[in-house]
C-alpha positions in Angstrom: 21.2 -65.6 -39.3 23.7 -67.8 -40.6 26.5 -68.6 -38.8 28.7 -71.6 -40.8 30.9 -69.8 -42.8 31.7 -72.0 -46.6 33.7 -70.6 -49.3 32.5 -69.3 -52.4 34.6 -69.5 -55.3 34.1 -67.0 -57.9 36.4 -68.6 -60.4 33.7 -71.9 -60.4 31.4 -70.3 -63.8 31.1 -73.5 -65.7 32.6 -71.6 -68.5 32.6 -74.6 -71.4 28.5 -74.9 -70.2 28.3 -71.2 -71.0 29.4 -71.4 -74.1 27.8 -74.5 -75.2 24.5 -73.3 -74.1 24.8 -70.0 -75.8 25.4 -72.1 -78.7 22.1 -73.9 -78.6 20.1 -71.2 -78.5 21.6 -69.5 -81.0 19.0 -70.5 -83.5 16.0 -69.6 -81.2 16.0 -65.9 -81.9 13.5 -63.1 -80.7 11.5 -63.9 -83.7 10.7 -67.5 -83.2 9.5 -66.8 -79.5 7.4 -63.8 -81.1 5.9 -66.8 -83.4 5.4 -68.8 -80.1 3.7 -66.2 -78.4 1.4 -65.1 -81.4 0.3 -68.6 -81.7 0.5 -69.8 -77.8 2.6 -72.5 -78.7 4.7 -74.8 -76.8 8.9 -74.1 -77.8 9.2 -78.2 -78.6 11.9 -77.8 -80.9 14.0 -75.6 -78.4 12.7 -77.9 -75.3 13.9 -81.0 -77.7 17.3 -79.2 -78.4 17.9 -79.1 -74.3 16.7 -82.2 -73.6 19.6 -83.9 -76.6 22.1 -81.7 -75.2 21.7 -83.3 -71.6 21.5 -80.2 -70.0 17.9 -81.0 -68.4 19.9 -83.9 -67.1 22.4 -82.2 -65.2 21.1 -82.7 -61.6 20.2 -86.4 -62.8 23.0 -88.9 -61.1 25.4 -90.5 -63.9 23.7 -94.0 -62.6 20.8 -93.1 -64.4 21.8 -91.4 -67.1 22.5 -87.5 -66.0 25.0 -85.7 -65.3 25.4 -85.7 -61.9 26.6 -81.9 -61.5 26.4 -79.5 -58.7 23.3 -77.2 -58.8 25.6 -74.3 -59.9 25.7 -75.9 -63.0 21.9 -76.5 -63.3 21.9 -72.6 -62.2 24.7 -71.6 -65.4 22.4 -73.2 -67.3 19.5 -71.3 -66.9 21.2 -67.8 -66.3 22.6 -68.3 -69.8 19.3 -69.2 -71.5 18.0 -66.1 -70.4 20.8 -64.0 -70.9 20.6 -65.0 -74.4 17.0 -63.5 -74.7 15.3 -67.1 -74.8 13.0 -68.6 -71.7 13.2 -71.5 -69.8 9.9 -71.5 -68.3 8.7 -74.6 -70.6 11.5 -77.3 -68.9 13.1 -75.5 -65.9 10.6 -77.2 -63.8 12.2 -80.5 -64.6 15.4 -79.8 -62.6 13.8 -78.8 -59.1 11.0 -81.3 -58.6 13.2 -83.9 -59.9 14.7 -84.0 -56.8 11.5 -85.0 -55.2 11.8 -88.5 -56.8 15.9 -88.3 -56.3 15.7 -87.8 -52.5 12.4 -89.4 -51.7 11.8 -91.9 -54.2 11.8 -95.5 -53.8 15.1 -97.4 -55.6 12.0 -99.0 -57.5 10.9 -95.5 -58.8 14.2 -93.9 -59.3 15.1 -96.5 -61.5 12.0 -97.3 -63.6 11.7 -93.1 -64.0 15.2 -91.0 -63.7 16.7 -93.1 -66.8 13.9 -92.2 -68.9 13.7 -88.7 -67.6 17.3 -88.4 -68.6 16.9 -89.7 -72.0 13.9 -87.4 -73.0 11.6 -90.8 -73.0 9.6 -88.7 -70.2 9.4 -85.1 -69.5 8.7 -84.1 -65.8 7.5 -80.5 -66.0 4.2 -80.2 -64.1 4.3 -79.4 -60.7 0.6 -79.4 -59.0 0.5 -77.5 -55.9 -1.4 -74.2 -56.0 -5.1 -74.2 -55.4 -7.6 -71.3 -56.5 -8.7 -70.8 -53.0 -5.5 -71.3 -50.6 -2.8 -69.9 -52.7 0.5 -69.9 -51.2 -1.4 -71.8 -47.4 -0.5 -74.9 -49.1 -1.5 -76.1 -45.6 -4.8 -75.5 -46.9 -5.5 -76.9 -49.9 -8.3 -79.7 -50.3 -7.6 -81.9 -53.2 -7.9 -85.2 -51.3 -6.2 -88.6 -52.3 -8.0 -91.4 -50.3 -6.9 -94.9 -50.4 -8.8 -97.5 -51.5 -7.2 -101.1 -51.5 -4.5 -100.7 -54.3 -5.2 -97.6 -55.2 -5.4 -93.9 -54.7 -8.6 -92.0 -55.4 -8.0 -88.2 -56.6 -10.5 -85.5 -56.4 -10.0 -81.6 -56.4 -8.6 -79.0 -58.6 -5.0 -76.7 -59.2 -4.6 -73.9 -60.6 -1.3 -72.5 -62.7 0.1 -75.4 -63.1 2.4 -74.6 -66.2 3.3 -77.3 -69.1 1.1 -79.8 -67.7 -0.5 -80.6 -71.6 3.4 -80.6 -72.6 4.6 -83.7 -69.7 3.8 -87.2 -69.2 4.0 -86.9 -65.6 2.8 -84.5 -62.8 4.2 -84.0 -59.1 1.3 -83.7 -57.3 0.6 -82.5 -53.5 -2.6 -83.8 -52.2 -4.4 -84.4 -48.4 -3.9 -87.7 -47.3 -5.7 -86.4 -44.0 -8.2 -84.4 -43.1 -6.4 -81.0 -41.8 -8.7 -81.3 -38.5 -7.2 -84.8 -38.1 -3.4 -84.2 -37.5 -1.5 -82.5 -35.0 0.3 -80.2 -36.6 -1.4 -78.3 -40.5 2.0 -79.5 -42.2 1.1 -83.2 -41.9 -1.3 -85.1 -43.6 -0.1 -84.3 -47.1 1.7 -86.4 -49.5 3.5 -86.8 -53.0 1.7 -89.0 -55.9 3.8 -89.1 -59.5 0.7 -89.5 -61.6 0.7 -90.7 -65.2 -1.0 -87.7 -67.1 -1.3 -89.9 -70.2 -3.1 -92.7 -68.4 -5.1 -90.2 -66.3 -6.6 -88.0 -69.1 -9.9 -88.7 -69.8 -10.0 -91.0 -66.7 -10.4 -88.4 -64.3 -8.5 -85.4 -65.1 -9.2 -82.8 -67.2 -7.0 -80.1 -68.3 -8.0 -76.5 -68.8 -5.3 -73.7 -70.8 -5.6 -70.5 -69.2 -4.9 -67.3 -71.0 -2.3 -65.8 -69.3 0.1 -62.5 -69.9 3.0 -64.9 -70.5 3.1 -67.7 -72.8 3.9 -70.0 -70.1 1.4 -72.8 -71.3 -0.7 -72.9 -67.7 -3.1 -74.9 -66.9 -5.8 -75.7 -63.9 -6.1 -79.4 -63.6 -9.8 -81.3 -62.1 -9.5 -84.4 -61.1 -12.8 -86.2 -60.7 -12.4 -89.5 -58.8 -8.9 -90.2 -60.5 -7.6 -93.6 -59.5 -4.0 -93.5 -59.4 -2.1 -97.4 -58.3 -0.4 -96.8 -54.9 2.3 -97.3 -56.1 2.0 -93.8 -57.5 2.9 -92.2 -54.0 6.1 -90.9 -53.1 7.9 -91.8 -49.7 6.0 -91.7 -46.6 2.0 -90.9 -46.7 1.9 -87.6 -45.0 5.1 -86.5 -45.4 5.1 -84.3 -48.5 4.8 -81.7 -47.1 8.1 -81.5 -45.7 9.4 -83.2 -49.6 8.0 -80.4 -50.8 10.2 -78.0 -49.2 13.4 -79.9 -49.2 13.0 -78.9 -53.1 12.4 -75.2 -52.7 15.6 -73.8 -52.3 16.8 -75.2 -55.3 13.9 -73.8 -57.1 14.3 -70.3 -55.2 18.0 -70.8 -56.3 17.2 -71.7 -60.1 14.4 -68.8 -60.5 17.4 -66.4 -59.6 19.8 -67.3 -61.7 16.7 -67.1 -64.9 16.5 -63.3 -63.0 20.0 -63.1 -63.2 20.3 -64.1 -67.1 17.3 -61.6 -67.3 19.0 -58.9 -65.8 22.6 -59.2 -68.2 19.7 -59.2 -71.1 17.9 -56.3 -70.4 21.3 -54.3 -69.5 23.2 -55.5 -72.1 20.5 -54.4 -74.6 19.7 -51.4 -73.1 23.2 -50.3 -73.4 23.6 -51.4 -77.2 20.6 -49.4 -77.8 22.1 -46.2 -75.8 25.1 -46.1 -77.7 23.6 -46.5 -81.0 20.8 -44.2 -81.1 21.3 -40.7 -81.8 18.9 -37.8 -80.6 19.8 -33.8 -80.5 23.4 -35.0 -81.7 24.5 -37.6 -79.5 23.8 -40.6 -78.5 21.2 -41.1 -75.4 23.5 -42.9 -73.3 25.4 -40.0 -72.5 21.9 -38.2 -70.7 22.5 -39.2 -67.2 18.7 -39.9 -67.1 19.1 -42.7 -69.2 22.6 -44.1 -67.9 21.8 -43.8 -64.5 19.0 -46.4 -64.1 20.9 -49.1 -66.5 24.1 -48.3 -64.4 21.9 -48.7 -61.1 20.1 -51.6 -62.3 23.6 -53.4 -63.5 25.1 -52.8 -59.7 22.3 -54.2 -58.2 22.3 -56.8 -60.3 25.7 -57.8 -59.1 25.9 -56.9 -55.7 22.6 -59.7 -56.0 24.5 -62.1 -58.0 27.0 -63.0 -54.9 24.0 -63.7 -52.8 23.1 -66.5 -55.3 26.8 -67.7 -55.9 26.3 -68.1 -51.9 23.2 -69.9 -51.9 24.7 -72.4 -54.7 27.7 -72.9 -52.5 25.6 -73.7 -49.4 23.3 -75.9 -50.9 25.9 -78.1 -53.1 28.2 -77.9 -49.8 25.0 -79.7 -47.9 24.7 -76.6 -45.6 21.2 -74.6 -44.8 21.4 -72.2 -47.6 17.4 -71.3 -46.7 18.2 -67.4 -46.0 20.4 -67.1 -49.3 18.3 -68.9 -51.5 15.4 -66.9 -50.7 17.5 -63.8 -50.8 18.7 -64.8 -54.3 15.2 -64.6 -55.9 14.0 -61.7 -53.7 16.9 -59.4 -54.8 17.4 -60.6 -58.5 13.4 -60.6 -59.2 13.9 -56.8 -58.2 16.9 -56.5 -60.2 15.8 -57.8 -63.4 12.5 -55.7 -63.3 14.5 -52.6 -62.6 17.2 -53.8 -65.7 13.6 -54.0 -67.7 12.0 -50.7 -66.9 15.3 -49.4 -67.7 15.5 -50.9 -71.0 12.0 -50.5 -72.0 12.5 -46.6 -70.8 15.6 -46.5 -73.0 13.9 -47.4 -75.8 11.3 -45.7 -75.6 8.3 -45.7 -77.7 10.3 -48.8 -79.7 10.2 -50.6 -76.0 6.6 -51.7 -77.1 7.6 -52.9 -80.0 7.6 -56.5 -80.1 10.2 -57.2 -83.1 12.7 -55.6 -80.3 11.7 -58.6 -77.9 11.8 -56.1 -75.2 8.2 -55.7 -74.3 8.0 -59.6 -74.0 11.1 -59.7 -71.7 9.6 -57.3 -69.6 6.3 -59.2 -68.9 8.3 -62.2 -68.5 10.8 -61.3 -65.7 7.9 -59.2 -63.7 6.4 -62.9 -63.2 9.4 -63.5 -60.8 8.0 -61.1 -58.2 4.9 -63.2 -57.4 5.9 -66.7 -58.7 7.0 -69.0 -57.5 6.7 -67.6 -54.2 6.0 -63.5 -53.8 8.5 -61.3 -52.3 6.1 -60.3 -49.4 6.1 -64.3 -48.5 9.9 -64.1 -48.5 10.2 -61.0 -46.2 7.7 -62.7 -44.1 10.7 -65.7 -43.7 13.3 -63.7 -43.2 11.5 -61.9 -41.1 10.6 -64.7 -38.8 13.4 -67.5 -39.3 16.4 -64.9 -39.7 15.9 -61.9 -37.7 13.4 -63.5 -35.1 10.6 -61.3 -35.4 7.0 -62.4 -34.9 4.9 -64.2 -36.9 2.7 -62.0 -39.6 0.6 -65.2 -41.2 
């Protein structure tokens, strides 16, 4: 458990970002993510509209263009998108494995990439990892990258990989090793940032898949890509361990969506209670419908200091691996039981998609399985925390 105690300020809420974010996506009402969804379209315009405002850029250092905040600003950022009803499932991905390239890049890389990655020249969004048959045993999976003089030849397949039609370049975790060559299962895999507009056509092909949320995923095939070596990330066989120096920032940044999800769905629910009127009064004052919102809205906060704790840790340089993956167990729970309460309250309108709940809904129950399931997060706390055996 963790035993190096760091302060937490609760007065640090980014409070000019709030309101500046809130302002952008004023415009990108219910209805034109209803058009999105109807059409399984990519939100370019509302992507575009974060991308000018610098906010994708926030994590980016100044000396190449970003930022250079704290990841409790990247973490405001998103909370607020989602608490104002949008999604930012089309760019999030940008701010976590970004940090790939920031920590493990070569000066070479960082310069030629971050810049334009700042600027909106480049979008980083695609994150290959997952593989139909290993799943989350990323020990396991067999796309292979074998060198061959100059270059790096690709073969094997992912699977949800979201937004990869929508970025110019991918993150992608492949075996540099045969897993019955190396010691430990860990080694043997590495990072490649692959040009997906040089390598489409030229041995990768990207397939949509039709999914409940209009997430734009994909499963990429690569068929004897050739990628310059260049193309590889720090140290062959070390990605593995790249890999998860990013994940508590993603744990951290999936949260605080959960988080803006939760304030959504309770805020909304609560309108709704108030204003509509059955047996001459309004439903909010039936304990059966104010309980679960009032329920939902303490666990929702009680959830929210966990993640103020995990920003705090991480920013401070500290392990923050128990609070970060506490932070998206408890809000993913939170922000599904804010949307079964609002989708109760509501009623049979709850299914009605011009109230944007139903689509909420679907979107936050994603949280629970991706990008990591709850079960896999007990099963780490289990171990690493409270010292319990191994289950996998």
């Amino acid at each position: 458990m963790s035993d190096t105690s760091i302060t937490v300020d609760l007065n640090a809420d980014y409070q000019d970002i709030r309101d500046a974010v809130r302002k952008l996506c004023e415009p990108f009402d219910g209805a034109y993510w209803r058009k999105l969804e109807k059409t399984e379209s990519y939100p370019s315009d509302f992507v575009q509209a974060l991308t000018e405002s610098g906010f994708l850029a926030v994590l980016i250092p100044e000396e190449y263009g970003g930022s250079g905040l704290p990841l409790r600003a990247a973490s405001v950022i998103l909370e607020e998108i989602h608490a104002t009803g949008c999604n930012a499932g089309a760019c999030h991905a940008q701010m976590y494995i970004m940090g790939t390239l920031l920590r493990h890049g070569s000066a070479q890389q960082k310069s030629e990439y971050l810049p334009r990655i700042a600027s909106g020249e480049l979008r980083l969004q695609a994150f290959g990892v997952t593989e139909p048959t290993s799943g989350s045993d990323t020990t396991k999976l067999k796309t292979r990258a074998v060198r061959d003089g100059d270059e790096y030849v690709i073969n094997g397949q992912k699977v949800w990989t979201s937004r990869a039609l929508f970025s110019d370049l991918l993150l992608l975790l492949a075996r540099t090793t045969p897993v019955d060559q190396v010691t430990r299962k860990t080694d043997g895999l590495s990072v490649f940032l692959v040009d997906m507009q040089k390598a489409r056509g030229n041995g990768l092909e990207i397939r949509p898949i039709d999914a409940m949320v209009n997430h734009n995923t994909t499963e990429l095939y690569f068929d004897n890509l050739r990628i310059p070596a260049s193309s590889l990330i720090g140290d062959e066989g070390a990605g593995f361990r790249y890999i998860l120096d990013g994940m508590n920032a993603e744990r951290i940044l999936v949260a605080s969506e959960c988080l803006g999800d939760a304030r959504w769905f309770t805020e909304t629910s609560s309108r709704y209670a108030n204003e509509r009127v059955v047996f001459g009064k309004p439903i909010g004052a039936n304990q059966g419908i104010q309980f679960p919102i009032a329920r939902a809205y303490a666990e929702t906060r009680a959830a929210e200091l966990v993640l103020k704790e995990a920003c705090a840790r991480f920013d401070a340089g500290e392990n923050c691996g128990e609070q970060a993956n506490m932070a998206k167990l408890l809000l993913s729970e939170a922000s599904w039981h804010a949307g079964e309460a609002c989708l109760q309250t509501h009623g049979g309108f709850g299914f009605a998609c011009e109230y944007n709940v139903e689509r909420k809904w679907r979107e936050t129950r994603l949280y629970q399985i991706a990008p990591i399931s709850s079960n896999l997060i007990l099963a780490y706390l289990g171990q690493h925390i409270l010292g319990l055996p191994r289950s996998y």
